[in-house]
N, CA, C and O atoms as a printed pandas DataFrame, in Angstrom:
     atom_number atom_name residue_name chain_id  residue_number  x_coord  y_coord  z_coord
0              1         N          UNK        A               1    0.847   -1.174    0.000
1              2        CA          UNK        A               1    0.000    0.000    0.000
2              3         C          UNK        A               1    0.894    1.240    0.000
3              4         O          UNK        A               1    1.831    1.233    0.798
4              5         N          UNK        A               2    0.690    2.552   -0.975
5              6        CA          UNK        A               2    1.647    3.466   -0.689
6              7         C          UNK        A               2    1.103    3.973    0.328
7              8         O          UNK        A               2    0.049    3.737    0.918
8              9         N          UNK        A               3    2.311    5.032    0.545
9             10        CA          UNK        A               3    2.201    5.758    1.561
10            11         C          UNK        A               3    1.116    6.521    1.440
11            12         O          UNK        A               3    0.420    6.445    0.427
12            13         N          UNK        A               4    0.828    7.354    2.446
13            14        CA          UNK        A               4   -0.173    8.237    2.368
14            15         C          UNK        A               4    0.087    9.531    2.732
15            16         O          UNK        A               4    0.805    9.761    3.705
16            17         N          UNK        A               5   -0.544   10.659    1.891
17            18        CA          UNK        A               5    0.382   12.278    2.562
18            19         C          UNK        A               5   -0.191   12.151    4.105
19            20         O          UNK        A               5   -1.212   11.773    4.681
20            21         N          UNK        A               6    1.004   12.660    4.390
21            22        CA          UNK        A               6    1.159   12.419    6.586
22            23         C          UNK        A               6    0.724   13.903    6.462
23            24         O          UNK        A               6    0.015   13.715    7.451
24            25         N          UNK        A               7    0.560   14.832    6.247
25            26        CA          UNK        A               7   -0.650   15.950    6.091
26            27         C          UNK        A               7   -1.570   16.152    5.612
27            28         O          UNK        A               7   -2.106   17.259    5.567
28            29         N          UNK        A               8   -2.061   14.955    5.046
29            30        CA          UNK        A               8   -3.664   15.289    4.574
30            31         C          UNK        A               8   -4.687   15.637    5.629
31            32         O          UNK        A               8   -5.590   16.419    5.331
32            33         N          UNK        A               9   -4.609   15.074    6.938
33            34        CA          UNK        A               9   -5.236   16.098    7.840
34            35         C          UNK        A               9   -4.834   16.808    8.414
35            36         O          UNK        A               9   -5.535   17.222    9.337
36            37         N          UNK        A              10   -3.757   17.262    8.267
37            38        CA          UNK        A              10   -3.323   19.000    8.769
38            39         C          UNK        A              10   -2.311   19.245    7.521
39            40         O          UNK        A              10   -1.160   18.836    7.370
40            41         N          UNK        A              11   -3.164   20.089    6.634
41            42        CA          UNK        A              11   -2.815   20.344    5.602
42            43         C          UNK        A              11   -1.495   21.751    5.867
43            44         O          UNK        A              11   -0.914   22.367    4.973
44            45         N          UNK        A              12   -1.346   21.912    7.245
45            46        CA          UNK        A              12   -0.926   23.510    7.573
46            47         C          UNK        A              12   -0.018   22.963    8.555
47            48         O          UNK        A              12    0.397   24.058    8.935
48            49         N          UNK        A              13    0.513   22.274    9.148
49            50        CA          UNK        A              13    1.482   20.805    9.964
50            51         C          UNK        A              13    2.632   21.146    8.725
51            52         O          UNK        A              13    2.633   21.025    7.500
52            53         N          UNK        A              14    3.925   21.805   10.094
53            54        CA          UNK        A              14    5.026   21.864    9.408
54            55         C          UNK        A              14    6.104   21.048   10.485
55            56         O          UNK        A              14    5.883   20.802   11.671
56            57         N          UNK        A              15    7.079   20.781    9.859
57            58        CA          UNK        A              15    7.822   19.859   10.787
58            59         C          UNK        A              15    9.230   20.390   11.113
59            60         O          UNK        A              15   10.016   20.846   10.283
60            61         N          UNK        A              16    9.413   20.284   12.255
61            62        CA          UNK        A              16   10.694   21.211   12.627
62            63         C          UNK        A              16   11.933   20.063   13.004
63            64         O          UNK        A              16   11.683   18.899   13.319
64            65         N          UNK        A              17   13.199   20.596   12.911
65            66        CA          UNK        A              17   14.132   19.522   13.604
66            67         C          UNK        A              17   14.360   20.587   15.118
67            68         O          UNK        A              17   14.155   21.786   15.314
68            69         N          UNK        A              18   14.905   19.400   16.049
69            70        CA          UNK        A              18   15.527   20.132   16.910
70            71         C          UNK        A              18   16.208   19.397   17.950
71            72         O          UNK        A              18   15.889   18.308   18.427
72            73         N          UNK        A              19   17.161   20.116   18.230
73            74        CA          UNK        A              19   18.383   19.475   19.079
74            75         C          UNK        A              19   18.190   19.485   20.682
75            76         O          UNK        A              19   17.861   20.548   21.211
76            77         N          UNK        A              20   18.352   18.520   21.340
77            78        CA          UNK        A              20   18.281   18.340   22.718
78            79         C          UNK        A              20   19.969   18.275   23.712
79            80         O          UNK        A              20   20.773   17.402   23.385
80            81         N          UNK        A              21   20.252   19.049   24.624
81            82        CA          UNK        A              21   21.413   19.345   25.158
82            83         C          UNK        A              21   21.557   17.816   25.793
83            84         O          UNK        A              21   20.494   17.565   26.361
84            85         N          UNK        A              22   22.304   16.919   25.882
85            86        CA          UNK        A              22   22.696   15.842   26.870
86            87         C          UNK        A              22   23.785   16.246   27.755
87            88         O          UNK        A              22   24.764   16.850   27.316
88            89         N          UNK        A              23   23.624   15.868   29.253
89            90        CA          UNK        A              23   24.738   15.393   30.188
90            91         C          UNK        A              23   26.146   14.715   29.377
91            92         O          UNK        A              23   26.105   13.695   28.689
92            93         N          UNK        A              24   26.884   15.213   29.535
93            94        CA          UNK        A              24   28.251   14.605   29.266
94            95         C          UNK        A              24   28.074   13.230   29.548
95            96         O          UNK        A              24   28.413   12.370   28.735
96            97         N          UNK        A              25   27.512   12.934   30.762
97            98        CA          UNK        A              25   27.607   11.710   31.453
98            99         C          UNK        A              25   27.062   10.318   30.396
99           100         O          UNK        A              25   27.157    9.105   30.583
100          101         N          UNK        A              26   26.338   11.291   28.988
101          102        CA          UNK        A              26   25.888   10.042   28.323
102          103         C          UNK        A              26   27.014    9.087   27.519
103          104         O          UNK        A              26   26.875    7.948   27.073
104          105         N          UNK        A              27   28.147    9.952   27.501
105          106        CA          UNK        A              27   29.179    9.443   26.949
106          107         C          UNK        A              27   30.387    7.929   28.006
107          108         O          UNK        A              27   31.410    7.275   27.803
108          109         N          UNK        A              28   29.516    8.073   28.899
109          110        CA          UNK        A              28   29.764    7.014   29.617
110          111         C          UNK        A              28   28.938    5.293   29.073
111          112         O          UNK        A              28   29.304    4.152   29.353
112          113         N          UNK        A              29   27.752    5.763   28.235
113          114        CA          UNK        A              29   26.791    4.807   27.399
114          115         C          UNK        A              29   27.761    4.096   26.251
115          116         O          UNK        A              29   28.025    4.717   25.222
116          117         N          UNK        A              30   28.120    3.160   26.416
117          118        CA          UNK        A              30   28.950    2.144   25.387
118          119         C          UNK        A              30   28.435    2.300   23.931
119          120         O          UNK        A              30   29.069    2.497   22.894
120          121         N          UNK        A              31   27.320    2.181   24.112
121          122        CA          UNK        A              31   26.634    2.402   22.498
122          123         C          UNK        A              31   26.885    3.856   21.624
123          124         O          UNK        A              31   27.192    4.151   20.469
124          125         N          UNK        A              32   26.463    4.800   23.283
125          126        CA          UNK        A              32   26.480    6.075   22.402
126          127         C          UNK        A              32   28.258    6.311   21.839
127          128         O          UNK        A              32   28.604    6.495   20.672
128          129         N          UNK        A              33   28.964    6.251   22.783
129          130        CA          UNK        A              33   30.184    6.673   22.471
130          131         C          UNK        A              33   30.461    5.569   21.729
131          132         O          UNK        A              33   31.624    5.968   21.660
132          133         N          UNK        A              34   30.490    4.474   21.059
133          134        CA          UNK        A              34   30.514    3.894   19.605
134          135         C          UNK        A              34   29.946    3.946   18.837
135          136         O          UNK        A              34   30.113    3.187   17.882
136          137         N          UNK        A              35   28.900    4.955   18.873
137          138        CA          UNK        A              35   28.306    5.808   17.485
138          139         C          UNK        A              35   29.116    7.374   17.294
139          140         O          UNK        A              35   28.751    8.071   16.347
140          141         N          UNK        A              36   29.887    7.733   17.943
141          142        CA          UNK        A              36   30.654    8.940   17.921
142          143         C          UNK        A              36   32.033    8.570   18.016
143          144         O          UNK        A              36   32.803    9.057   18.844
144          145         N          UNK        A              37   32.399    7.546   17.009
145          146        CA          UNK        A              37   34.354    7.473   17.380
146          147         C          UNK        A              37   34.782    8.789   17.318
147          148         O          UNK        A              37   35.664    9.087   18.123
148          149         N          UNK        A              38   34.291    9.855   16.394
149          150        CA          UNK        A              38   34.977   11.311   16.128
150          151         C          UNK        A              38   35.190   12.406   17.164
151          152         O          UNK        A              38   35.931   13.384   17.068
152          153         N          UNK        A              39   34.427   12.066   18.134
153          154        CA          UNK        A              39   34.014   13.224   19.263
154          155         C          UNK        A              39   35.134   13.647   19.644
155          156         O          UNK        A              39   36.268   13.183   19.527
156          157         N          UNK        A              40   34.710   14.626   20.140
157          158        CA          UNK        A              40   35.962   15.584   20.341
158          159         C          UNK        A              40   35.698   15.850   21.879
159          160         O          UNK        A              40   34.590   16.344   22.089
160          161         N          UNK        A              41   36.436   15.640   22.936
161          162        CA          UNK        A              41   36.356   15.937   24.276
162          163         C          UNK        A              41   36.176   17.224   24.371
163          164         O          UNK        A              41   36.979   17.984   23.831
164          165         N          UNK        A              42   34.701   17.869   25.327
165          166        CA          UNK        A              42   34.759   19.188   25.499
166          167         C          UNK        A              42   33.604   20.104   24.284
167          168         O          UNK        A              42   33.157   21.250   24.326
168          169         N          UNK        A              43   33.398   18.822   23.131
169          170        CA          UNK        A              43   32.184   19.297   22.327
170          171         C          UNK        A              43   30.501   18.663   23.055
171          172         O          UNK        A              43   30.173   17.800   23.870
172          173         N          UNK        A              44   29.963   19.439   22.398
173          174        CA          UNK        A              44   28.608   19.207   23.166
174          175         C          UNK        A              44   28.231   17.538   22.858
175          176         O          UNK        A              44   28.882   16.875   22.051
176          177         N          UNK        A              45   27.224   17.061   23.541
177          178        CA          UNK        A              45   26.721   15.949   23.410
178          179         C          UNK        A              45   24.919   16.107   22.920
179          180         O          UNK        A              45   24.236   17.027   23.369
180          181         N          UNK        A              46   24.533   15.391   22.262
181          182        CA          UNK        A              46   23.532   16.331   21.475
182          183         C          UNK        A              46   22.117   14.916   20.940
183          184         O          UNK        A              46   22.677   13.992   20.350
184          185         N          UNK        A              47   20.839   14.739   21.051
185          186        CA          UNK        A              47   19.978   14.246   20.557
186          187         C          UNK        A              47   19.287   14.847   19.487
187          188         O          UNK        A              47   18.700   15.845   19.904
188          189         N          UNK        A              48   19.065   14.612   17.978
189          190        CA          UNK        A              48   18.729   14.934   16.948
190          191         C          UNK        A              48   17.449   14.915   16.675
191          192         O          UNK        A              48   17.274   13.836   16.110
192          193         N          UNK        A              49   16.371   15.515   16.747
193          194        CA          UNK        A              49   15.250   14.858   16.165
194          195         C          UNK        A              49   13.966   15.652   14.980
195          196         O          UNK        A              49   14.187   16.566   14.185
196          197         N          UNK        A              50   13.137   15.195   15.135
197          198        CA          UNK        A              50   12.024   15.904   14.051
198          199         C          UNK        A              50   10.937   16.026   14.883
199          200         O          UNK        A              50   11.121   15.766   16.072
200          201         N          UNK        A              51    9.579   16.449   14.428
201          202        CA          UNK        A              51    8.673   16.662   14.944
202          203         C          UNK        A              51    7.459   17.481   14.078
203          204         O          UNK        A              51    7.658   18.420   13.307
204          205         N          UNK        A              52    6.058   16.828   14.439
205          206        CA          UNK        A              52    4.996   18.286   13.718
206          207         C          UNK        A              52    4.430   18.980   15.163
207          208         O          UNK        A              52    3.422   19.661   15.353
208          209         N          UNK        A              53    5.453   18.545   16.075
209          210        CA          UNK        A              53    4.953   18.948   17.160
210          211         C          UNK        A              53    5.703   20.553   17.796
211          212         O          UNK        A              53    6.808   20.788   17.308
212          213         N          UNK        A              54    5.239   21.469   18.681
213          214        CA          UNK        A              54    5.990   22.195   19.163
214          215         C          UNK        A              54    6.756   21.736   19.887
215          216         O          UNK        A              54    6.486   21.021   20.852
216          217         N          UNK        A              55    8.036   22.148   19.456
217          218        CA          UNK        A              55    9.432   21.397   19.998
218          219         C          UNK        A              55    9.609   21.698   21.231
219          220         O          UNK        A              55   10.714   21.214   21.476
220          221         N          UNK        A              56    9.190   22.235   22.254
221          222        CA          UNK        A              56    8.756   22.536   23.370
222          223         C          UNK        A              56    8.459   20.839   24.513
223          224         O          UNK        A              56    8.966   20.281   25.486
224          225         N          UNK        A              57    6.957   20.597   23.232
225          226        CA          UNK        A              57    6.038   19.609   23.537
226          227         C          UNK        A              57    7.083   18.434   23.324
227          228         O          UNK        A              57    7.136   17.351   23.907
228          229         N          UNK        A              58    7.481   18.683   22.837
229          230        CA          UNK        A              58    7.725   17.624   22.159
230          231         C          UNK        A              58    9.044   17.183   22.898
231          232         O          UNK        A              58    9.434   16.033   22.695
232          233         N          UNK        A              59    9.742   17.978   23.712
233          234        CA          UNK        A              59   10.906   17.746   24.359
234          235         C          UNK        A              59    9.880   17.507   26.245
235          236         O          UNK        A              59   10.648   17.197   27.157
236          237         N          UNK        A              60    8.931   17.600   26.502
237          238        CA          UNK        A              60    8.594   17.200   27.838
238          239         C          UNK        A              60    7.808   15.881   27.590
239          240         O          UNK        A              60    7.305   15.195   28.479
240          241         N          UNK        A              61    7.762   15.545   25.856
241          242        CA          UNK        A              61    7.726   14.309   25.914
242          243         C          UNK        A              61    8.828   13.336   26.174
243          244         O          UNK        A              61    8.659   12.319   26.848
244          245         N          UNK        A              62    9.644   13.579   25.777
245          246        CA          UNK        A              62   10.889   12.798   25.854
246          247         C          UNK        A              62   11.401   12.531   27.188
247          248         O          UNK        A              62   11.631   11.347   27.436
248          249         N          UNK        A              63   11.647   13.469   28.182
249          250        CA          UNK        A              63   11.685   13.912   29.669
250          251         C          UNK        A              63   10.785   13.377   30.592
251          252         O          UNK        A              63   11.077   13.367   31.788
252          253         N          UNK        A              64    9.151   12.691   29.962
253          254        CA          UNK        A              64    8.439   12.318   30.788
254          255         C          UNK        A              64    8.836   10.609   30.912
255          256         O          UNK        A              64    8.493   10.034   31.945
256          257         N          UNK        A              65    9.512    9.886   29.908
257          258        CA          UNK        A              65    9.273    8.798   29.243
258          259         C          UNK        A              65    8.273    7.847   28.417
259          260         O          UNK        A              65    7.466    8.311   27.612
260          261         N          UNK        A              66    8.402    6.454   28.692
261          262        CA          UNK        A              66    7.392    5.802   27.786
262          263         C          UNK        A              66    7.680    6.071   26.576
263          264         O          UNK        A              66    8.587    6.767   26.119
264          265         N          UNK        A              67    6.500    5.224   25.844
265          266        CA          UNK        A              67    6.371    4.838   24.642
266          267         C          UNK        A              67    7.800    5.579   23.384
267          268         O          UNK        A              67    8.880    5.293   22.867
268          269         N          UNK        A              68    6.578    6.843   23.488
269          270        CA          UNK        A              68    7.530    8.261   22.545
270          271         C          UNK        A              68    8.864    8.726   22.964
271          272         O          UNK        A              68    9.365    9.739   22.476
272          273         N          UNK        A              69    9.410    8.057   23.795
273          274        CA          UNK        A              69   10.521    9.022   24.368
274          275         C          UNK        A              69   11.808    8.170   24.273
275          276         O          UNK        A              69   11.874    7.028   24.730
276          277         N          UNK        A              70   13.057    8.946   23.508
277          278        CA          UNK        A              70   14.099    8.190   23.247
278          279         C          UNK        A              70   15.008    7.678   24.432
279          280         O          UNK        A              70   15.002    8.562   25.289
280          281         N          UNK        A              71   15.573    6.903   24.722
281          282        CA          UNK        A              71   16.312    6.432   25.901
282          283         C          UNK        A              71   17.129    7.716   26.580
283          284         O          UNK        A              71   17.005    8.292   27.662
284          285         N          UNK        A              72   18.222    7.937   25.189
285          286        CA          UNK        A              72   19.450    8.989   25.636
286          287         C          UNK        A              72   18.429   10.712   26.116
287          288         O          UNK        A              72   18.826   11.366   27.080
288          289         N          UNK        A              73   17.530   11.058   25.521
289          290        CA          UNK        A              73   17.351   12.118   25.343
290          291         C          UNK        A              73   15.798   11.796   26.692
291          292         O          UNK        A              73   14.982   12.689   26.920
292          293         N          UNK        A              74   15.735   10.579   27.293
293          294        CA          UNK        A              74   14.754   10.668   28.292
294          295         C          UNK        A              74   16.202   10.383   29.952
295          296         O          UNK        A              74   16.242   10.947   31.045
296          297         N          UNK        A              75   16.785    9.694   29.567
297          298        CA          UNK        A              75   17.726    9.445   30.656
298          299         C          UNK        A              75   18.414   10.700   30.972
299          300         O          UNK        A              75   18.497   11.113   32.129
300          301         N          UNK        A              76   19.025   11.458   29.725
301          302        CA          UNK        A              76   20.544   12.721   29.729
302          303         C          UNK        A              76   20.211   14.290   29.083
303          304         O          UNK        A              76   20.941   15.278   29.010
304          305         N          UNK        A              77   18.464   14.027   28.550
305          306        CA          UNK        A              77   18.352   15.280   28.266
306          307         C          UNK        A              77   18.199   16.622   29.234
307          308         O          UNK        A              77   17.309   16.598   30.084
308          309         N          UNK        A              78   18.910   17.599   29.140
309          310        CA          UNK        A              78   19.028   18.610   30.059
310          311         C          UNK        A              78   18.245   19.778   29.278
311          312         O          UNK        A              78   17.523   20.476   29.990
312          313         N          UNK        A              79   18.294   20.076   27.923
313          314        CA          UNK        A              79   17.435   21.636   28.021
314          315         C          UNK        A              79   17.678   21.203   25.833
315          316         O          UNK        A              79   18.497   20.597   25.141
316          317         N          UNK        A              80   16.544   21.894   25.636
317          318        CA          UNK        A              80   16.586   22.102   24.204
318          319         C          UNK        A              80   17.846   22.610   23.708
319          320         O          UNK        A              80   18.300   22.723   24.846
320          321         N          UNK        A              81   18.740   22.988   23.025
321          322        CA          UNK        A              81   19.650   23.502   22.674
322          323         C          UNK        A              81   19.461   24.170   21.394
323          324         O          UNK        A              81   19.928   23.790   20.320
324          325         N          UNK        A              82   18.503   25.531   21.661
325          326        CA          UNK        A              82   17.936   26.046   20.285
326          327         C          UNK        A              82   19.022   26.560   19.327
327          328         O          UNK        A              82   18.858   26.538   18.107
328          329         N          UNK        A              83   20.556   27.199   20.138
329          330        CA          UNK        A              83   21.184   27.532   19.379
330          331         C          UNK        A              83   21.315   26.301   17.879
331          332         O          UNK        A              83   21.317   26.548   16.673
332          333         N          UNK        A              84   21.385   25.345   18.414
333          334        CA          UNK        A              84   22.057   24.189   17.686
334          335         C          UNK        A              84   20.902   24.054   16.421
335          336         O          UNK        A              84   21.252   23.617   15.325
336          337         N          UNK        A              85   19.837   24.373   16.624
337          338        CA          UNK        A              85   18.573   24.280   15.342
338          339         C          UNK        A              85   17.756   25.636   14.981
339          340         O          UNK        A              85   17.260   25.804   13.867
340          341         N          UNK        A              86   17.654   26.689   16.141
341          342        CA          UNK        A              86   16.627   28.191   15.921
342          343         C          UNK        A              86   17.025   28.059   14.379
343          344         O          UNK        A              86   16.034   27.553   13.852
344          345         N          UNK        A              87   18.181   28.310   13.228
345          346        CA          UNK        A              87   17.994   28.878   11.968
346          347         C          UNK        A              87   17.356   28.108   11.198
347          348         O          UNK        A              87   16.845   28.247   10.087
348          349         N          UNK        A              88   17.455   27.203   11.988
349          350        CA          UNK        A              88   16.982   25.797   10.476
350          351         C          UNK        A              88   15.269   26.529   10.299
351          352         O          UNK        A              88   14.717   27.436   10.922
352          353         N          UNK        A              89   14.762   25.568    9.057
353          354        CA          UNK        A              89   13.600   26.018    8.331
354          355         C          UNK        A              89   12.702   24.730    8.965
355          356         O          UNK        A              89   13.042   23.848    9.753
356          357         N          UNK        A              90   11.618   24.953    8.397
357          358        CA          UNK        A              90   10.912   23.821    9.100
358          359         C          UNK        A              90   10.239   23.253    7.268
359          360         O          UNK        A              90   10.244   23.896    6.218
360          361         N          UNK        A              91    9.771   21.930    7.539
361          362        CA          UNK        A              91    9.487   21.386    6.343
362          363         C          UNK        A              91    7.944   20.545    6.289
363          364         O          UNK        A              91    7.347   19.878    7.134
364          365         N          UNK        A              92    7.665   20.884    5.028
365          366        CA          UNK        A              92    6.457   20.312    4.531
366          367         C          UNK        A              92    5.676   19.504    5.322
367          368         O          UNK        A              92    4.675   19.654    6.023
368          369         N          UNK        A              93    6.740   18.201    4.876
369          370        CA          UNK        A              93    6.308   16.467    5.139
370          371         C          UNK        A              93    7.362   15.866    5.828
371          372         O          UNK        A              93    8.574   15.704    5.683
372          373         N          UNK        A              94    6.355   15.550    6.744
373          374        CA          UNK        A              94    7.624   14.476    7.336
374          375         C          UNK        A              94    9.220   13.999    7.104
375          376         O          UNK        A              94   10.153   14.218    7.876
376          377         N          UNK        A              95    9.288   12.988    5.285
377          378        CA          UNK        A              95   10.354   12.321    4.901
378          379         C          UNK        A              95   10.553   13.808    4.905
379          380         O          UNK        A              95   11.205   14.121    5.901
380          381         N          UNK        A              96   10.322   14.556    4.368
381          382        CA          UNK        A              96   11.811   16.021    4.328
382          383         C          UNK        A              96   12.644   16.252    5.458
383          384         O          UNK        A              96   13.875   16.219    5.455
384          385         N          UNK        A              97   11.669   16.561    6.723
385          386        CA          UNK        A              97   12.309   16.789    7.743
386          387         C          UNK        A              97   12.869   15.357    8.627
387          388         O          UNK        A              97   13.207   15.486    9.804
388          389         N          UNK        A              98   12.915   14.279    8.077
389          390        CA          UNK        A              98   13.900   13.043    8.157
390          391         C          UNK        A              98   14.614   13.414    7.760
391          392         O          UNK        A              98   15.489   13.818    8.526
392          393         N          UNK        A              99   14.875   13.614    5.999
393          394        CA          UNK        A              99   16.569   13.997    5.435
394          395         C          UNK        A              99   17.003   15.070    5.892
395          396         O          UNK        A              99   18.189   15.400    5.900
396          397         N          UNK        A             100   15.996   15.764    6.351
397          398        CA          UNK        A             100   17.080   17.109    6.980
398          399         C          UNK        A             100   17.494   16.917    8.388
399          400         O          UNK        A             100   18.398   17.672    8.746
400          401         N          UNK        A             101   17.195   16.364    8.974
401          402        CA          UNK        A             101   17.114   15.495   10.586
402          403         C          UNK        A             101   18.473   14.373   10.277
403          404         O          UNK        A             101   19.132   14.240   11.308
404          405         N          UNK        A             102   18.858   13.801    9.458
405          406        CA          UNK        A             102   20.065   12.967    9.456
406          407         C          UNK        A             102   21.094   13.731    8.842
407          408         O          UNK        A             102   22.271   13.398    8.984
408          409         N          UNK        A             103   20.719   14.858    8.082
409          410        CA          UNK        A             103   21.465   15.765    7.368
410          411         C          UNK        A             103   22.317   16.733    8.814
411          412         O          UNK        A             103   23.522   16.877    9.016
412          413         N          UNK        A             104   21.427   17.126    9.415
413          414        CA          UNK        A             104   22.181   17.860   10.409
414          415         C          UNK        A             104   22.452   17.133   11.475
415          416         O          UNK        A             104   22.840   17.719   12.486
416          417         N          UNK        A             105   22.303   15.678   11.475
417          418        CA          UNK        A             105   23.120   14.871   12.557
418          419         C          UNK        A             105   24.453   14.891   12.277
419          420         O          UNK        A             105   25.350   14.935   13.119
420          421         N          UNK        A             106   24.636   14.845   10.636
421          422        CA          UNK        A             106   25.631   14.717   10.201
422          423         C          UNK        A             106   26.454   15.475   10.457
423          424         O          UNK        A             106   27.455   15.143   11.092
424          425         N          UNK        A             107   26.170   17.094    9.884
425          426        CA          UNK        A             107   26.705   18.051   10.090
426          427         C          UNK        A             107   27.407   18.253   11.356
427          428         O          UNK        A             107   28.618   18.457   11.268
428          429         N          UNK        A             108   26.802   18.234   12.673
429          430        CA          UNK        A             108   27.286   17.929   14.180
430          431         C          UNK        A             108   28.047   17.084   14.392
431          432         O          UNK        A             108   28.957   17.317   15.188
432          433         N          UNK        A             109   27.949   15.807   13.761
433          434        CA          UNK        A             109   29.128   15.128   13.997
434          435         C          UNK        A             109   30.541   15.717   13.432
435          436         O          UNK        A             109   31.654   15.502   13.911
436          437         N          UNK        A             110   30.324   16.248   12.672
437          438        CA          UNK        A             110   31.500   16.750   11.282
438          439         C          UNK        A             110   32.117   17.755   12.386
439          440         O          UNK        A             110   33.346   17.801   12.342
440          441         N          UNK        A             111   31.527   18.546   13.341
441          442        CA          UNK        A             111   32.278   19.642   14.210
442          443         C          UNK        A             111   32.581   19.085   15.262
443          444         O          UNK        A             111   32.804   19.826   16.219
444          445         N          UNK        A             112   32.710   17.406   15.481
445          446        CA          UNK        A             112   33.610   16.955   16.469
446          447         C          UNK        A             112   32.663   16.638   18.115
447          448         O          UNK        A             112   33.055   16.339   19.244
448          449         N          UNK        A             113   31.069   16.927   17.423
449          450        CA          UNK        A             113   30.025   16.935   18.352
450          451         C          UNK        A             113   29.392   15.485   18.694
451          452         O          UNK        A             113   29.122   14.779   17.723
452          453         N          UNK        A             114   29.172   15.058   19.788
453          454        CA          UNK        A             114   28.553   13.723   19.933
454          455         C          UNK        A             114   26.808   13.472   19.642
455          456         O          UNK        A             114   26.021   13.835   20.516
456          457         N          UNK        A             115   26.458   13.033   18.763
457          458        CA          UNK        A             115   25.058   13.124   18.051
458          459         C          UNK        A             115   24.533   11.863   18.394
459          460         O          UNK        A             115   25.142   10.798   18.284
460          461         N          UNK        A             116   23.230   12.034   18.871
461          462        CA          UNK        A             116   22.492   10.586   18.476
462          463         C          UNK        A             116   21.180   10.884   17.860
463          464         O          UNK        A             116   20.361   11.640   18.383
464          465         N          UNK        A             117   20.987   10.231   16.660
465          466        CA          UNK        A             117   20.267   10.507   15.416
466          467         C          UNK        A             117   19.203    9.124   15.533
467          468         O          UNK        A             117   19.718    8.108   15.066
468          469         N          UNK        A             118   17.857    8.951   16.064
469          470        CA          UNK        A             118   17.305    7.756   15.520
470          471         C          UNK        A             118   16.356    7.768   14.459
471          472         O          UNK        A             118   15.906    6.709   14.022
């Protein structure tokens, strides 16, 4: 079955990325710090994500736990880190703001930053 537009009922649903500050301490996580061989001691530690939600909301989801809420960014998240996303644009549809959501995981890693992108 194809997909189906993920805004056909909110035709006006734009999707934002945005970055979540982690505790250093997540770099003590075996997994995370073998998804970051590049890190650079002293660069931020950082959760990547998307959303059609206000990124607000969408970060006291993560903080509350359960279902919706990523491990690193419910265990080590400390505060939105708007510097790290305020310029970005926000996008259409969903898959956009996926490629732009692994696009700027990327980017963060590239400045020596510890990213976790799911």
């Amino acid at each position: 079955m194809p997909n189906q537009d993920v805004n056909a009922n909110h035709p006006n649903r734009r999707y934002r990325i945005y970055v979540i500050r982690l505790s250093n301490r997540v770099m003590h996580r075996r997994k995370f710090r073998n998804a970051n061989p590049h890190y650079e001691e002293g660069r931020p530690a950082v959760y990547v994500g998307s959303t059609g939600q206000d990124v607000e909301v969408r970060f006291d989801q993560h903080k509350k736990g359960g279902m919706f809420a990523n491990t690193y960014a419910h265990q080590f998240g400390k505060r939105l880190f708007s510097y790290a996303f305020e310029d970005l644009p926000s996008y259409a549809t969903k898959e956009e703001a996926l490629e732009a959501e692994r696009a700027h995981a990327e980017a963060l890693r590239s400045r020596g930053w510890a990213v976790w992108q799911a």
